[in-house]
C-alpha positions as CSV (number, residue, x, y, z in Angstrom):
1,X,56.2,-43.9,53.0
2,X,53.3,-45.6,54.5
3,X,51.2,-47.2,50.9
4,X,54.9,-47.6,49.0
5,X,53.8,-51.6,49.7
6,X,50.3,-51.1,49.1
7,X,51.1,-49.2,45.8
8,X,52.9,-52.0,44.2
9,X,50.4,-54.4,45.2
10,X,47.7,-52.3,44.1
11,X,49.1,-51.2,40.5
12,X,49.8,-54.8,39.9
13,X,46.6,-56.6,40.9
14,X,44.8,-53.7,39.3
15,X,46.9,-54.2,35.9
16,X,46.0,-57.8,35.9
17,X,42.6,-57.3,34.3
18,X,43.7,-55.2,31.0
19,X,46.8,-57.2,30.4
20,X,46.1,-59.3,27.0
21,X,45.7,-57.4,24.4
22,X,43.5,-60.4,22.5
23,X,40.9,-60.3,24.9
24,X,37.5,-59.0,24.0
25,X,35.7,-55.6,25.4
26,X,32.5,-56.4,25.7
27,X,30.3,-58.4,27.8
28,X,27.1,-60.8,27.5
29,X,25.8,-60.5,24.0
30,X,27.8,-58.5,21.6
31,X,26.2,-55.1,20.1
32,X,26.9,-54.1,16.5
33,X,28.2,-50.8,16.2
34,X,25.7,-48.4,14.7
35,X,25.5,-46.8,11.5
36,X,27.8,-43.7,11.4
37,X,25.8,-40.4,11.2
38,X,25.5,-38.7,8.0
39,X,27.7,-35.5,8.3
40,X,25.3,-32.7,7.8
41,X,28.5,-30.4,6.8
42,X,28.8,-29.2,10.4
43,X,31.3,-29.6,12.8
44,X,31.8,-33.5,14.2
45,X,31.0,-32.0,17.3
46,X,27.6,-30.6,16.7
47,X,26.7,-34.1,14.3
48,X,27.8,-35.9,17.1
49,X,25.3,-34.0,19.1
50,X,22.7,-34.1,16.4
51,X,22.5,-37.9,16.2
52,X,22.4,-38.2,20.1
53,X,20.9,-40.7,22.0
54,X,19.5,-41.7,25.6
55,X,21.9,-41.9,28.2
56,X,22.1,-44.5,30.5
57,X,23.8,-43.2,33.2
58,X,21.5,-39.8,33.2
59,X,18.0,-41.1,32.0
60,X,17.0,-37.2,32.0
61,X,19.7,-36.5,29.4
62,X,21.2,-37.4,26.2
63,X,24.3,-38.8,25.1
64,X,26.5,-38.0,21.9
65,X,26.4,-40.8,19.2
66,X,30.1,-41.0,19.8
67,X,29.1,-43.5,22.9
68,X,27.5,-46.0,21.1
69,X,27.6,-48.5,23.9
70,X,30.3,-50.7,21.9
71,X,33.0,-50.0,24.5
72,X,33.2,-52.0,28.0
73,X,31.8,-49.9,30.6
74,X,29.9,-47.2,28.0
75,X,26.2,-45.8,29.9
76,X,26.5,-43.0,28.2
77,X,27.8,-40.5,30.8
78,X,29.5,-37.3,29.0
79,X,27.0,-34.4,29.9
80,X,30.1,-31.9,28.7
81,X,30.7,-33.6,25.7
82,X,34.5,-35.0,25.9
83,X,33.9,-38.2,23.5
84,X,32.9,-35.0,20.6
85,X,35.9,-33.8,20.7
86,X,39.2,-35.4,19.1
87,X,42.1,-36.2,21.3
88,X,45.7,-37.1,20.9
89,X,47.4,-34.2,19.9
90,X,49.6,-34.4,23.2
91,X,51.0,-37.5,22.1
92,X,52.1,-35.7,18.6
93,X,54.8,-38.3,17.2
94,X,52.8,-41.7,18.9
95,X,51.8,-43.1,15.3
96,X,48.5,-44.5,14.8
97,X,47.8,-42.8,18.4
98,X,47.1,-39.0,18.0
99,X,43.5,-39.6,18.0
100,X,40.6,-38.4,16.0
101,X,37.0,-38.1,16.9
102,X,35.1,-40.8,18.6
103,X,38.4,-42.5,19.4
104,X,37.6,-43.1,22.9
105,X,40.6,-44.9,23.8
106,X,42.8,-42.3,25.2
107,X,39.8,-41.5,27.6
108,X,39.7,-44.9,28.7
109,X,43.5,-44.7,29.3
110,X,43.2,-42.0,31.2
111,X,40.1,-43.0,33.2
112,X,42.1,-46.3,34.0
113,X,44.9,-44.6,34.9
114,X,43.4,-42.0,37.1
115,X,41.2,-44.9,39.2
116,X,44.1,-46.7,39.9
117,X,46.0,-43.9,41.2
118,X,42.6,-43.4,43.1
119,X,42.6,-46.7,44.6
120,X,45.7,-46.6,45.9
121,X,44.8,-42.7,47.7
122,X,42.1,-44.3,49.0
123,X,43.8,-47.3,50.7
124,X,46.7,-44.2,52.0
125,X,43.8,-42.6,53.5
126,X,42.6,-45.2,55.3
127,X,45.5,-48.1,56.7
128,X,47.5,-46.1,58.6
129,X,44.2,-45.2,60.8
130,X,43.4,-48.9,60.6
131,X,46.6,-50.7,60.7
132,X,49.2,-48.2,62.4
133,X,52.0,-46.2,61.1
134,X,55.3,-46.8,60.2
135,X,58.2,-45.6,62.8
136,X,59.9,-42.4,62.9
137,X,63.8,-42.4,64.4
138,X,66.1,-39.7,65.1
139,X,66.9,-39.3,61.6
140,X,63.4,-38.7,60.9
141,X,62.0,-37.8,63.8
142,X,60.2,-40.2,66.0
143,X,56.6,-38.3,65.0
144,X,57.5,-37.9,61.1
145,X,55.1,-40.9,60.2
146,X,52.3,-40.3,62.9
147,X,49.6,-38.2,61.8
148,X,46.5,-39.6,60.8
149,X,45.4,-36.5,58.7
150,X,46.9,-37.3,55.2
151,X,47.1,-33.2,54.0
152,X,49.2,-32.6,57.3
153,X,51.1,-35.7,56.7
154,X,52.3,-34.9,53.4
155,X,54.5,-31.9,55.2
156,X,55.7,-33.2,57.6
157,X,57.1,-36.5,56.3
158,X,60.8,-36.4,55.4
159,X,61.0,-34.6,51.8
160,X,63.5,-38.0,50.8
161,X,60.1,-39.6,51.4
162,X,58.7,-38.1,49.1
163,X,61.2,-38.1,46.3
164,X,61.0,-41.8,46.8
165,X,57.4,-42.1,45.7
166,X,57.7,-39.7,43.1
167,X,60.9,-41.5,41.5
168,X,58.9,-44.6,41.6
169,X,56.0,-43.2,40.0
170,X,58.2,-41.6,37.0
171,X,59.5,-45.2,36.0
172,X,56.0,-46.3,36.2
173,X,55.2,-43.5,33.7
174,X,57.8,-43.6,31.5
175,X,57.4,-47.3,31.4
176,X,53.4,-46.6,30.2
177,X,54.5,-44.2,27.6
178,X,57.1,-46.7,26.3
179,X,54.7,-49.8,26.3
180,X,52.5,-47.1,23.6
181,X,55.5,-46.2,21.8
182,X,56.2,-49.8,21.1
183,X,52.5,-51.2,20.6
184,X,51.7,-48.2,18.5
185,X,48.1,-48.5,17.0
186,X,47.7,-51.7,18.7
187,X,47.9,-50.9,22.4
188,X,45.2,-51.5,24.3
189,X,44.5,-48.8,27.3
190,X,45.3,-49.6,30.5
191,X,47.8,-52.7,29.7
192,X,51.3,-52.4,31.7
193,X,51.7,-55.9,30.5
194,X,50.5,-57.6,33.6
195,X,48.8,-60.3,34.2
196,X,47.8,-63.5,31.9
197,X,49.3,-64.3,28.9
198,X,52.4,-65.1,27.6
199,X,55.7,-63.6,28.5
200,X,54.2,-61.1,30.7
201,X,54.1,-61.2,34.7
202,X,52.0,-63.3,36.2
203,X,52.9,-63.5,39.8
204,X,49.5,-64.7,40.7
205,X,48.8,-67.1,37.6
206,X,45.7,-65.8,36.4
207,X,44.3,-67.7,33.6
208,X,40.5,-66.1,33.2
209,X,37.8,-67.6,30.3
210,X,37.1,-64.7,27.8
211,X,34.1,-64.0,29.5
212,X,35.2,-64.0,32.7
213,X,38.3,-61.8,31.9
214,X,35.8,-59.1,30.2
215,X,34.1,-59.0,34.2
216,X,37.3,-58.4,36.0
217,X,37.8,-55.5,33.3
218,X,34.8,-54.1,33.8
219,X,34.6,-54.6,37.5
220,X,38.3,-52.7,37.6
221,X,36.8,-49.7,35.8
222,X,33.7,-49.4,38.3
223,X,36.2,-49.4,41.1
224,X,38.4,-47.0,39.7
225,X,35.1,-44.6,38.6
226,X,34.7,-45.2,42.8
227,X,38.0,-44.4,43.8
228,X,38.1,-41.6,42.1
229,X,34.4,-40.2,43.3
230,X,35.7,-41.6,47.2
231,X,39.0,-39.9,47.4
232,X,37.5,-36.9,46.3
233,X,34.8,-36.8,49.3
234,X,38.1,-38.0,51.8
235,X,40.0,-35.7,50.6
236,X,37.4,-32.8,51.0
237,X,36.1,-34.0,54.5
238,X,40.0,-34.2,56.0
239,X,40.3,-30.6,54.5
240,X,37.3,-29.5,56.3
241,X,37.5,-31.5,59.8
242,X,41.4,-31.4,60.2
243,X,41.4,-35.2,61.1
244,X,42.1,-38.4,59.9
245,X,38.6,-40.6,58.5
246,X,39.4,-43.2,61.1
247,X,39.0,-40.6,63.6
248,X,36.0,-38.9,62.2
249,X,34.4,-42.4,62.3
250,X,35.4,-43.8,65.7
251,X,34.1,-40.4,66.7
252,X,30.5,-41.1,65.6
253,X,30.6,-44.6,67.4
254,X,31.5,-43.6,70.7
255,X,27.7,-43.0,72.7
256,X,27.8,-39.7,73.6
257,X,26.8,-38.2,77.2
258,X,23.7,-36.8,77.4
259,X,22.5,-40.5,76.0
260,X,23.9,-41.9,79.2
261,X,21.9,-39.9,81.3
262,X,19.0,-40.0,79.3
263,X,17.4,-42.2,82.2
264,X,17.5,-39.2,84.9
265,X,14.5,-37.2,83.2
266,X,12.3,-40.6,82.8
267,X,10.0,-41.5,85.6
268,X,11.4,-44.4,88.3
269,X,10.4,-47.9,86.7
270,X,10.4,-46.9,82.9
């Protein structure tokens, strides 16, 4: 397939930054977590809700005192209310991991988790417009890896293609599932053990300060929140223009022909 490359290179140098567990999550000077809400005998949900606060991501709204702003990358952003309500219970048998209220690490697992896959989308859309295809042969067919469009592409590769990519990513997953099995109550979201620290892999040697490692976390969660917005508007502007985005782009650079003969309605001289 054409991003198998670019997916292992992509999962591993976005890994890097939530690899080391002892690491802190928060950046600049630390803020103390705030007084828990009294319960007012109501559901979490709606105290949650009662004790809310201003959001930072949506100055016009207001966010649940379940984002406190403790956690790297918290502004407050959770207009329908996810952080209220408690998660885990798909993971039944994980100890210490089935979740309860304001336990936002399974979001931030997921969120991670979701942006990478995101990235690596976005970088399929894109290099085979930018960088060429991989070849087809007779087996194949010599047009099986040619089509610019990613949605038309995905049928017409070889199905083998496809199983290939998706064996790959089930290792990947039931390696994730595995690393939270094993870390239990201690896992930290995001870590494929990758990256700095001892006896994990470091292919590239990274060896961040603490405060520097906190930015490369927190600048891998806004690309993923990116990737995940971007792939979205590729994905819906190949679904409505039926070509690839390198296409759609070269399109809008070429000067068009009524500019070029612009100069036959102006008066001789001008």
């Amino acid at each position: 397939m054409k991003i198998a490359a670019a997916s292992v290179i992509a999962f591993a140098s976005s890994a890097a930054a939530f690899s080391a567990p002892s690491m802190t999550f928060s950046l600049g000077k630390k803020k103390g977590k705030k007084a828990p809400p009294k319960p007012s005998g109501a559901s979490p949900s709606a105290d949650a809700w009662a004790n809310a606060g201003p959001s930072l991501a949506l100055p016009f709204a207001t966010a649940p005192a379940t984002l406190d702003g403790t956690m790297l990358g918290d502004v407050g952003f959770d207009p329908l209310g996810f952080s209220t309500v408690p998660v885990g219970p798909w993971f039944t048998g994980l100890e210490g991991r089935n979740g309860q209220i304001g336990n936002l690490a399974w979001y931030r697992e997921a969120e991670l988790i979701h942006g990478r896959i995101a990235q690596v989308a976005v970088v399929g859309f894109l290099a085979p417009g930018l960088f060429g295809t991989l070849p087809g042969n007779d087996w194949t067919g010599n047009d099986a890896y040619s089509n610019l469009n990613p949605l038309e592409a995905f049928s017409q590769v070889p199905g083998l293609a496809i199983l290939q990519i998706f064996l790959f990513m089930t290792y990947l997953e039931v390696r994730r599932i595995n690393i939270i099995k094993e870390e239990g109550e201690n896992y930290q979201p995001g870590d494929l053990r990758i990256g700095q620290g001892e006896s994990r892999y470091n292919p590239f040697g990274l060896e961040y300060s603490e405060e520097a490692y906190a930015e490369k976390q927190l600048q891998e969660l806004k690309h993923c929140r990116l990737a995940m917005l971007g792939v979205f508007g590729l994905w819906a502007q190949a679904q409505a223009s039926g070509v690839g985005v390198t296409e759609q782009l070269s399109a809008a650079l070429v000067t068009p022909d009524y500019y070029a003969k612009a100069g036959y309605f102006l008066p001789e001289g001008i």
